[in-house]
Each structure stands twice: as structure tokens, then as C-alpha cells.
MARPA-499006 format. One line per 4 residues: their letters; for each residue x, z, y of C-alpha. Coordinates in Angstrom, 3 decimals. Each point is the difference from the previous one (the first is absolute). Layout:
BEGIN
A = X,Z,Y; ...
END
This chain:
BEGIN
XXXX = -30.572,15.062,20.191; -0.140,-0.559,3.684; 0.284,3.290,1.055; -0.637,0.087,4.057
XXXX = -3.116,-1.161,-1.137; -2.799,2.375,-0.579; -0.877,-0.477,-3.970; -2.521,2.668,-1.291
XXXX = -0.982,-1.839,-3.494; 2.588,-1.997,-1.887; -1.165,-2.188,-2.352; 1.471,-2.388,-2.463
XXXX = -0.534,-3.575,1.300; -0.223,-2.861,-2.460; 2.204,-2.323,-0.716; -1.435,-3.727,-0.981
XXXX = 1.375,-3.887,0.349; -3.285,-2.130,1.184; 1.530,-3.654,-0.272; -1.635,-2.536,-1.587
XXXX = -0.150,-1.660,-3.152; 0.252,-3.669,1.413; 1.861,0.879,3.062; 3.368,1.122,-2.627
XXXX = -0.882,-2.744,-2.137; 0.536,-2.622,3.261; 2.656,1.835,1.349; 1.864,-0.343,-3.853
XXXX = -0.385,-3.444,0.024; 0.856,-0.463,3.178; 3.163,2.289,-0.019; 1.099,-1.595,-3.444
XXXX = -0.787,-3.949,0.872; 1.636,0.382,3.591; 3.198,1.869,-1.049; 0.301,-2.944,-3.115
XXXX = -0.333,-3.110,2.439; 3.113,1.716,2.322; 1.724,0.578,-2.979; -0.305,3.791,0.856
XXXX = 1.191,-0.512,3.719; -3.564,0.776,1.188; -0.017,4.000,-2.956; 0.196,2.505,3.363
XXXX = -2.322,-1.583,2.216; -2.227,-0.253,-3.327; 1.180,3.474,-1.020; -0.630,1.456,3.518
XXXX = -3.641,-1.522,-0.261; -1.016,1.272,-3.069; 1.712,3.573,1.043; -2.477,-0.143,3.034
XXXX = -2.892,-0.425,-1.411; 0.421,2.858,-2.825; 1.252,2.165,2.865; -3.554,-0.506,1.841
XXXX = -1.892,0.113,-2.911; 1.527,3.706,-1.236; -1.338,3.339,1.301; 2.419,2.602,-1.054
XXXX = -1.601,3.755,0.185; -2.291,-1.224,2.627; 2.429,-2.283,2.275; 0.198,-3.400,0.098
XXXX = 3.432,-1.921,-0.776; 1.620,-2.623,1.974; 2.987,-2.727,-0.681; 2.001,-0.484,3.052
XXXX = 2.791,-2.257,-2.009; 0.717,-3.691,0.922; 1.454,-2.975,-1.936; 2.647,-0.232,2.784
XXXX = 1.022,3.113,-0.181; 0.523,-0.275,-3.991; 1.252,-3.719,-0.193; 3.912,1.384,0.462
XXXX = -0.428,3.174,-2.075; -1.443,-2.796,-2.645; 2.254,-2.653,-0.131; 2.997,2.514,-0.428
XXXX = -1.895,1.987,-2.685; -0.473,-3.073,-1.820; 3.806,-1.531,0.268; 0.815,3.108,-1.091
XXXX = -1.803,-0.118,-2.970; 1.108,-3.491,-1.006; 3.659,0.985,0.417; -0.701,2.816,-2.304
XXXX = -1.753,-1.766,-2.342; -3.273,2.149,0.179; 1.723,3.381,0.329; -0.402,1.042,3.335
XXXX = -4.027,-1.238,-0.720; -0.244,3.817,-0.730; 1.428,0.504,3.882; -1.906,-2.407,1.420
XXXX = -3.338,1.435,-1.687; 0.724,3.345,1.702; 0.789,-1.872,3.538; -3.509,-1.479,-0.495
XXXX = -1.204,3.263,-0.514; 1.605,1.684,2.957; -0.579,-2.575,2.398; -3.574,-0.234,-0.954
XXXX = -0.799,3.660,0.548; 2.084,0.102,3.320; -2.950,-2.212,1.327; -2.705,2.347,-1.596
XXXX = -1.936,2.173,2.478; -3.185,1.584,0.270; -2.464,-0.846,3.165; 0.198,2.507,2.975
XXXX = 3.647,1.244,-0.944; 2.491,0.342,2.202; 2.704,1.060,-2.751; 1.564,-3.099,-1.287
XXXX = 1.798,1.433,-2.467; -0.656,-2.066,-2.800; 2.747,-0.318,-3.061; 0.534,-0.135,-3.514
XXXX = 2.224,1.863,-1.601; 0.256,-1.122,-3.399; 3.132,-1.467,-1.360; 1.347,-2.330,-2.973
XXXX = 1.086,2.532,-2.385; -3.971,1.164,-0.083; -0.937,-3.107,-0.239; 1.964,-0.970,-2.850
XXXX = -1.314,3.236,-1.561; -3.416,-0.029,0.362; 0.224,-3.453,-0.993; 1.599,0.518,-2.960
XXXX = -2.332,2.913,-0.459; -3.473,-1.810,0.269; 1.094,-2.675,-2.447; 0.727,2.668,-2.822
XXXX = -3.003,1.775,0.967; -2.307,-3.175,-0.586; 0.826,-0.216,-3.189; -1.840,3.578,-0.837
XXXX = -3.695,-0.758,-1.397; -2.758,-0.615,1.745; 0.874,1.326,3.248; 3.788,-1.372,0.367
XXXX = -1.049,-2.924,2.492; -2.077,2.804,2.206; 3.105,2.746,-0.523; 2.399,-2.658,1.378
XXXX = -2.192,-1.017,3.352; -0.641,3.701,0.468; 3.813,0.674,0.167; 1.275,-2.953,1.838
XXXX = -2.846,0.793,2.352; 0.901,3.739,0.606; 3.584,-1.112,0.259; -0.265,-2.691,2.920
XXXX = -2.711,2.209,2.217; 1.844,3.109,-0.449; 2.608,-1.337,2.123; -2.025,-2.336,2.809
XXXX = -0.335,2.213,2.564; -2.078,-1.226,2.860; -0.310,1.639,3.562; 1.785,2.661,-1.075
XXXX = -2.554,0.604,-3.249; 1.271,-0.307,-3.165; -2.372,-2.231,-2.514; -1.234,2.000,-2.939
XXXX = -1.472,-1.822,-3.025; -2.657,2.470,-2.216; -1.296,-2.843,-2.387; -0.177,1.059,-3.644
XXXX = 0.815,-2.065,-3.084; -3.811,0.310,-1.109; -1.407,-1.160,2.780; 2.273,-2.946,-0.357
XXXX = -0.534,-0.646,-3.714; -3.294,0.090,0.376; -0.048,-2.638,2.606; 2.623,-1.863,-2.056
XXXX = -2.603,-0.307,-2.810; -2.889,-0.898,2.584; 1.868,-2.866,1.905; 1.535,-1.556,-3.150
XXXX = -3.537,0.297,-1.761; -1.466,-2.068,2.940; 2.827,-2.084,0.603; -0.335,-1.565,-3.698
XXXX = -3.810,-0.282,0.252; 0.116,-2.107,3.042; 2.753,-2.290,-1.490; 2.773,1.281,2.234
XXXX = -1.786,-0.346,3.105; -0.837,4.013,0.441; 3.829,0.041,0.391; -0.071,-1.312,3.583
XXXX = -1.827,3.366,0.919; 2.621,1.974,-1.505; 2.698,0.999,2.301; -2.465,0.398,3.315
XXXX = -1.501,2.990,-3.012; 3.109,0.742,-0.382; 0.700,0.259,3.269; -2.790,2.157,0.985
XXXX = 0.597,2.615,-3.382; 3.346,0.148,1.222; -0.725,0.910,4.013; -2.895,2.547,-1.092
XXXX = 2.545,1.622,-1.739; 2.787,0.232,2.296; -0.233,2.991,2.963; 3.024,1.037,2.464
XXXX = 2.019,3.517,-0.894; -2.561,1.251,2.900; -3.133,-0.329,-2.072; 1.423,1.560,-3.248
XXXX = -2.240,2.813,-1.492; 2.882,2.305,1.115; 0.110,-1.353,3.688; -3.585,0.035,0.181
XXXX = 0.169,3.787,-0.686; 2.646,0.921,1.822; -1.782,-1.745,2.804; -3.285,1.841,-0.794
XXXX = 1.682,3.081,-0.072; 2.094,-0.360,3.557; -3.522,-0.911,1.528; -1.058,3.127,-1.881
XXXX = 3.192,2.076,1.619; -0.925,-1.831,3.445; -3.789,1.171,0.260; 1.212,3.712,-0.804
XXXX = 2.233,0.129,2.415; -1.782,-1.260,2.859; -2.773,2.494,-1.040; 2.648,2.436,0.232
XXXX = 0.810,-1.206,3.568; -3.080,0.430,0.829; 0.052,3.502,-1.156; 2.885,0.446,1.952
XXXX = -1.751,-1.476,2.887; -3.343,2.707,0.408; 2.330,3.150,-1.133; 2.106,-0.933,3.510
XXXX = -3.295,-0.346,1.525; -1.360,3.217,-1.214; 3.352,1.670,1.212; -0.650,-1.069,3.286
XXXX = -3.636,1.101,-0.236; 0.372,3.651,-1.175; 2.538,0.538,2.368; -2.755,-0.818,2.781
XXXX = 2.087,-3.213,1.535; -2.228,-2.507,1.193; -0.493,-1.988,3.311; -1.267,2.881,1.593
XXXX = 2.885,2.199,-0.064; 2.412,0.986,2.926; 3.761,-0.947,0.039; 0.352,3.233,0.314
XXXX = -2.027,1.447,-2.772; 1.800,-2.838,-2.033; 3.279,1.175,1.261; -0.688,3.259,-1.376
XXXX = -0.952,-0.717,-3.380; 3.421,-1.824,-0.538; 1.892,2.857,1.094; -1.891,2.114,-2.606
XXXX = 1.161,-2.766,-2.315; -3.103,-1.930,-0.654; 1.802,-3.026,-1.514; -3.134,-2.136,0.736
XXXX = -0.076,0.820,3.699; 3.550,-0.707,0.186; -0.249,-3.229,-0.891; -3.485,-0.639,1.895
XXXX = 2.071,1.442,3.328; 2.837,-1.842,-0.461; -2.573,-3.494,-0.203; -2.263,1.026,2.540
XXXX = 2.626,1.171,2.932; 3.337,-1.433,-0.876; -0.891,-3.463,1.135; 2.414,-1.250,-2.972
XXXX = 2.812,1.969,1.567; 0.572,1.741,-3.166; 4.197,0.703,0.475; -1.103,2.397,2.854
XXXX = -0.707,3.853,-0.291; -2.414,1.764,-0.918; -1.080,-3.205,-1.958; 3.085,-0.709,-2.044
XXXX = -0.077,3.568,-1.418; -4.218,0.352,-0.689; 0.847,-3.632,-1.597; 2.585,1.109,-1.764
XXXX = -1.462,3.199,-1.511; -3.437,-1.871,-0.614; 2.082,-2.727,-1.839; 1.914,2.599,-2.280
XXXX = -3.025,2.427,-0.860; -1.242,-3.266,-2.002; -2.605,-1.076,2.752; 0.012,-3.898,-1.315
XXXX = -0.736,-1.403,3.363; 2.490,1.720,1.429; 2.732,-0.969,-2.484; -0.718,-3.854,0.318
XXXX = 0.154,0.507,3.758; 2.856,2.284,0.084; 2.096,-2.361,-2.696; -0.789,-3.279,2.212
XXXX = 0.734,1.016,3.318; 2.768,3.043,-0.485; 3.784,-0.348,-0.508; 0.599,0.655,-3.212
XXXX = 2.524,-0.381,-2.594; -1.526,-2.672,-2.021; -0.047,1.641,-3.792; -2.191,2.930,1.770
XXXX = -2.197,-3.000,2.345; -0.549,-1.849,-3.618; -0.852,3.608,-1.775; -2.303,0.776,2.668
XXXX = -1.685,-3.194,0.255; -0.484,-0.798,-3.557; -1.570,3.312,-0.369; -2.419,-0.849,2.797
XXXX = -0.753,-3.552,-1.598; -1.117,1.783,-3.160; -2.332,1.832,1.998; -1.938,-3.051,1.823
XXXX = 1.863,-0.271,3.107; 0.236,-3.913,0.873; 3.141,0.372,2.638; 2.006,1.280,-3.121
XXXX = -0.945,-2.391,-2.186; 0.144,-2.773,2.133; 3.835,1.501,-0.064; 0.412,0.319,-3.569
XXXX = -1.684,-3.551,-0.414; 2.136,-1.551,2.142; 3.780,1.867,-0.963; -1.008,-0.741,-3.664
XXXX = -0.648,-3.616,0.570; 3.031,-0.923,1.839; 2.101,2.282,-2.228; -1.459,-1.717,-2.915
XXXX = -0.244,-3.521,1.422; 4.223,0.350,0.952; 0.673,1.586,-3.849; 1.252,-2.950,-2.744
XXXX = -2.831,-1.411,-2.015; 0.203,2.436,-2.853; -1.857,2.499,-1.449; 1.517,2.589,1.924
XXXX = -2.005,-1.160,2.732; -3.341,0.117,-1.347; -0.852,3.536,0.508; 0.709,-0.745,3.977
XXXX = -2.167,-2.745,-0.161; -2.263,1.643,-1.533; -0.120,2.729,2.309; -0.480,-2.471,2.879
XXXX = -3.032,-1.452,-1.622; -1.484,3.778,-0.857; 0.391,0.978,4.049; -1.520,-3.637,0.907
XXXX = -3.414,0.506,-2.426; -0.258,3.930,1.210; -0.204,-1.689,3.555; -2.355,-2.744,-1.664
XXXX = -1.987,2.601,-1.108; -0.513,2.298,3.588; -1.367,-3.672,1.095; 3.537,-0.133,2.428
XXXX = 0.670,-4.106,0.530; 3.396,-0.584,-0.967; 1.851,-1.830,3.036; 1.331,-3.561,-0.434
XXXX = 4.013,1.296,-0.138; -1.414,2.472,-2.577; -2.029,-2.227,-2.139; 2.865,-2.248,-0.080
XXXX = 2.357,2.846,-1.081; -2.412,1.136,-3.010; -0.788,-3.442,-0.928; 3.935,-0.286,-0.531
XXXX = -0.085,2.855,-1.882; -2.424,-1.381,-2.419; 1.472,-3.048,-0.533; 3.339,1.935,-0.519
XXXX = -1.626,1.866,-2.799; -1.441,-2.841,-1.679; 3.481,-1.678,-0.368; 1.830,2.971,-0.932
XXXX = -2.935,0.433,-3.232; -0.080,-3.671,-0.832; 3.898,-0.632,0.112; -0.122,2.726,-3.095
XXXX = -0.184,-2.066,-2.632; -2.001,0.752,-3.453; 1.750,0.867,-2.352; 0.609,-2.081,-2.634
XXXX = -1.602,0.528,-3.850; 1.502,-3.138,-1.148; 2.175,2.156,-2.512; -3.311,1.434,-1.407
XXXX = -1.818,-3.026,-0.304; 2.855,-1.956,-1.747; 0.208,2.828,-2.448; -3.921,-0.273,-0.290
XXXX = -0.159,-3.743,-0.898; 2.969,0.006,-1.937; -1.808,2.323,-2.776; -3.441,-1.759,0.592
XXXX = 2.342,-3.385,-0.925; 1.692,1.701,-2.745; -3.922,1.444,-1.506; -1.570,-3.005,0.294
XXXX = 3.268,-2.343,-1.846; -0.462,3.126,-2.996; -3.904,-0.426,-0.170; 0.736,-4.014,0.051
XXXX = 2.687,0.179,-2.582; -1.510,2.522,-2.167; -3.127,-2.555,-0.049; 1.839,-3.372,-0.608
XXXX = 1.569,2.257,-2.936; -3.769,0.500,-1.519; -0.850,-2.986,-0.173; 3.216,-1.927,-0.602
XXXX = 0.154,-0.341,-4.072; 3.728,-1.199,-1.326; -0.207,-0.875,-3.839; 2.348,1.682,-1.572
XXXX = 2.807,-1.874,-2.189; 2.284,1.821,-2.003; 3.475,-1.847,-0.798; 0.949,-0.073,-3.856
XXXX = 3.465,1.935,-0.184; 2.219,0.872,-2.191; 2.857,-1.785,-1.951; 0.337,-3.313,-2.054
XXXX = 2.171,-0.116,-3.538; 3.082,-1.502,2.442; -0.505,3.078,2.751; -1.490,-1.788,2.865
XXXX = -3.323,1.397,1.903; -2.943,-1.425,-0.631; -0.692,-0.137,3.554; 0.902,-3.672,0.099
XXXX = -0.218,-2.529,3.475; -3.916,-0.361,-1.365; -0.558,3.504,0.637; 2.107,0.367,3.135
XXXX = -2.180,-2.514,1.436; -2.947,1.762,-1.139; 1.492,2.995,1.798; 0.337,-2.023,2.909
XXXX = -3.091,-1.267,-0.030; -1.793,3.046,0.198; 1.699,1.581,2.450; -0.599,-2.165,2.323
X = -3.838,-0.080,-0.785
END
């Protein structure tokens, strides 16, 4: 969420891929009969091409992706992935997959960002894994060949983080299966030529379904909520607001009173008219007497307008200046929350990117959308500061990585394998008939068995029918 802007409805923008059927069916083609004639030389420049146009053609919770990546820039990174793979003999392919991976996502962004923070933070072991996983998986009925998309898909988005957002994939097996059944149903109507169509469908089920960790169900709430949190208290503020003006009313201050008259209702300790003498007559002289002291006891009676002024301009020790001024933020006063805005964002902006940061960012952001809310402009220097704070935030949430289920999901498909081998078993066992032989025994008039080589070869026989 960009926070120093003003955002009174959130809403869940869609996510879609609009490319076009013939436009990826050139670009394969093209990509696949270039990169053969170079004998590979020309893969990145090929591989950048067809990254740039599924970058432009994917919307991702309302903003459009770009591909910033060039051939040149890949050609080194390429040729020493692939010696090294040779060398190996194919092992460090599994590397090399993950390098593709990384370096592809590093050159992800989103339109109108200034983040750049773009990475993938997946690594070999998980791939192996959820390899390994989505191959025993596929072998469960039915919907094996959906289960094993849906988990290699959940696996590779969970950790593509782009601009700071992490991907988040909420596709579900039906969905899948039943577009499984639809495309292959079509596909073997048309003789195979349906199948062209296929991955740009693909393609487009797979981008509907993927969101960043800032459009979850959860974050949307949260967000909803904070808005909710953000209306009340400016209400509040504004509460705040006519109860000092009231003050000031019934205790008959206006433009029409004397100095002196003023004068004398601050000496009776009319906290109101201190403060209103001390603005009108101490031309911003406020260290001098009698204006320190009416400022003073103004400030400490609770007067809100007098404790932001008294905690910005006074010489105080700076645990009772933060007390004083934090109180008078809560209360509406913009000087102290410009304050508190502006300590909590440079605290929280100097703190290490961990999550013992976020609830000084978060601070930040709260002071910054009060002020949003009393219709204050944020100046440039300020705007700057919250917008670091927000993009602070984001990384700190998207470098926490989901945690894993692949423990759960192994155990899951391991019974479904070991059901489904039972109920295949336990059927080939119906309907499998074995004649059954029984071998003469017993003994002839010189001893011997009568299981002779004949029937040992019977045996034999059998037993391997």
C-alpha cells in the first residue's frame, strides 16, 4: 500500500495475462528456430524476447509487468552455466535451472515502481523436492497431473518476489482438473491442433490465479481495518479540535478581548487563555517570562495545543519532549505529529531490515495518513521519508518466507499412492483366475517322491504364469 497517498476504499485489483494466441505461437517458433540455427548461441537474446513480451502482456493485482533483461547481459552468465553443466555431466543442470530462475526475476518489475527489488529465493534442494514430489503425486487418479502443476506452481511463485511483493499462487486442483479435461477434450477433437492454444490458457489460468502477499484475504483486511482505525481517529481529532475551541469560547476569549483581560484569565489559571496569550503577545518569544511559565502550566494541565507547542519549542529532556508530544499527536495536533512522523521514520528507516523494525515503520506511516487525513500536504523531504518507510515494510514482510508444507503434502500423496496401488491390486486380484494344479506326492515302492523333473517343471511353469 502506498501509504502517503490518500486511499479511502481498497479494493482487490485483478490480476489477468492479455497476450495473444498467435503472437506466443510466432514468438515460439521464432525463439525455438533462431536459437537451433546458432546452435543455441542466439537462447538469451531469444530468451530475453520471449521474457519481454510475457512481462508486458501480465497484469499482476492491477499493475502491469515489465522485462528489463538483455541477451548481453546473460550471454556470460550462459556460457559458464552451460560449461558447467557439461563438465558435470548434467548435474549442476539443477544449478543452472535455479540461476535461470534468479536471474529472470531480478529483471521482473512492475510499471511505476521505483523499488527494484526483484529476486527469487528458491533454491535446489526445493527444487529437487517438489520435483520429486509432483511426479509421485501424478500418479494419484484422476487429479494427479492437476495436483502436480498446482504444487510446482505454489512452490516457484512462493518464492519470486517482485518489487518487494512476494508472488502468491491461490489456484485449486479443481479448477485445474477441470480445465485439464476441457483442453484435452478439444485438443483430440481438433486432431491436435487445439493444442497450440494451450499454454497462452494456461498462461492466463495461471496469472488470474496468482496475487502479491499484499492482496491476500488477510492483507486486504488488515488494510480495511487500518483505513477503518484511520477514519476514527481523525474523527477523534476533530473532536479534539471543537472541544479546544469551545474552551476558548466559554472562557469569553475572542478577538475582542484586551491583553489585559487576557492576562488576567491566565493568572486565574485559564489554561486556554494561557496558551491564547502566550500566541497572541509573545511574538514567538516563548523562553521569556511571563510566557514560558503560562506555556508551561497550559502545556502540563493537558491543554493539547499547548503541549505540542510547549514540547517543540522548550528545552526539554527528550523522554519527557517525546511523552509530551506523542500525547498531543493523539489528540490532533499536526506540529506533534509531524514530530512523531518524522523521529519514527528516521528511527525506523536507520533500524536493520527485520521485524523489529516494523512497528516503527509502522508508526511512521500511522502519523503520515492522520496528517493525510486533516488534508495537511506532506512536504517533498517528508513524502520521501514515508515513501521509504513503505518500501522498508514491504521488504521486511516479503523477505519472510512461507513456510513450507512440503512435509505434509509428501505424507498426503504418499497414502493417496499407497490407496490407489491397494484398490489396483486388490482389482487385478478379482479378475486374475490361476488354475489350480495340485502335484501328485507321496512315495514310490524304491522311496523316491513322486514329484519327478515333470512335475517340477509343472511347478515352474505355473509360477511364473
Amino acid at each position: 500500500m502506498d501509504s502517503y497517498n490518500k486511499q479511502n476504499i481498497i479494493v482487490e485489483e485483478k490480476s489477468f495475462f492479455d497476450g495473444g494466441y498467435f503472437a506466443y505461437i510466432g514468438y515460439s517458433i521464432l525463439v525455438a528456430f533462431v536459437s537451433i540455427i546458432t546452435l543455441g548461441i542466439a537462447f538469451p537474446w531469444m530468451l530475453c524476447l520471449m521474457q519481454k513480451w510475457k512481462a508486458k502482456h501480465t497484469v499482476i493485482c492491477g499493475k502491469r509487468m515489465y522485462f528489463d533483461g538483455t541477451g548481453l547481459q546473460l550471454i556470460g552468465r550462459y556460457i559458464l552455466w552451460s560449461f558447467l553443466s557439461i563438465i558435470t555431466f548434467g548435474i549442476y543442470g539443477l544449478w543452472m535451472i535455479i540461476a535461470f530462475k534468479k536471474w529472470i526475476a531480478k529483471h521482473t518489475h512492475f510499471e511505476g515502481e521505483e523499488d527494484n527489488n526483484s529476486y527469487f529465493d528458491g533454491g535446489v534442494g526445493g527444487l529437487i523436492g517438489y520435483t520429486i514430489l509432483s511426479a509421485l503425486v501424478s500418479f494419484v487418479p484422476f487429479v494427479g497431473l492437476a495436483w502436480g502443476s498446482i504444487i510446482t506452481l505454489q512452490w516457484e511463485l512462493k518464492h519470486t518476489v517482485v518489487d518487494s511483493r512476494r508472488l502468491v499462487f491461490k489456484g485449486t486442483i479443481g479448477s485445474l482438473f477441470v480445465k485439464y479435461l476441457l483442453w484435452g477434450f478439444l485438443t483430440a477433437i481438433t486432431f491436435g491442433i487445439f493444442g497450440w492454444f494451450v499454454p497462452v490458457k494456461y498462461m492466463r489460468w495461471e496469472t488470474e490465479n496468482t496475487i502479491d502477499n499484499e492482496h491476500t484475504t488477510e492483507a486486504l483486511i488488515e488494510k480495511s481495518e487500518y483505513r477503518t482505525n484511520i477514519h476514527t481517529d481523525s474523527a477523534t481529532f476533530k473532536t479534539f479540535s471543537v472541544e479546544n475551541e469551545m474552551e476558548c469560547v466559554k472562557s469569553a476569549i475572542n478577538d475582542n478581548i484586551s491583553q489585559d483581560d487576557l492576562f488576567t484569565l491566565a493568572n486565574a489559571g485559564n489554561r486556554a487563555a494561557q496558551y491564547e496569550y502566550v500566541v497572541r503577545y509573545s511574538e514567538k518569544n516563548y523562553g521569556e517570562e511571563p510566557f514560558a511559565s503560562l506555556l508551561k502550566a497550559s502545556a502540563e494541565s493537558g491543554y493539547s495545543p499547548a503541549m505540542s507547542l510547549y514540547g517543540t519549542t522548550a528545552n526539554l529532556d527528550e523522554a519527557v519532549k517525546d511523552a509530551m508530544l506523542r500525547k498531543a499527536a493523539e489528540k490532533g495536533q499536526v506540529a506533534a505529529i509531524k514530530y512523531c512522523m518524522a523521529k519514527d521514520a528516521q528511527l525506523g528507516i536507520s533500524m536493520p531490515e527485520d521485524k523489529s523494525a516494523l512497528p516503527v515503520l509502522k508508526s511512521a506511516v500511522r502519523y503520515a495518513d492522520l496528517l493525510l487525513e486533516s488534508d495537511y500536504i506532506l512536504e517533498r523531504f517528508e513524502a520521501d521519508f514515508i515513501k521509504s518507510c513503505t518500501l522498508k515494510i514491504r521488504k521486511i514482510i516479503s523477505a519472510q518466507k512461507v513456510k513450507s508444507k512440503v512435509g505434509l503434502i509428501i505424507a498426503v500423496a504418499i497414502i493417496a499412492s499407497v490407496i490407489f496401488t491397494s484398490i489396483l491390486l486388490a482389482i487385478l486380484a478379482i479378475f486374475k483366475t490361476v488354475p489350480a494344479i495340485r502335484v501328485p506326492s507321496g512315495m514310490d515302492t524304491y522311496g523316491n517322491n513322486y514329484a519327478t523333473e515333470e512335475f517340477a517343471h509343472q511347478d515352474a511353469t505355473m509360477a511364473a504364469f
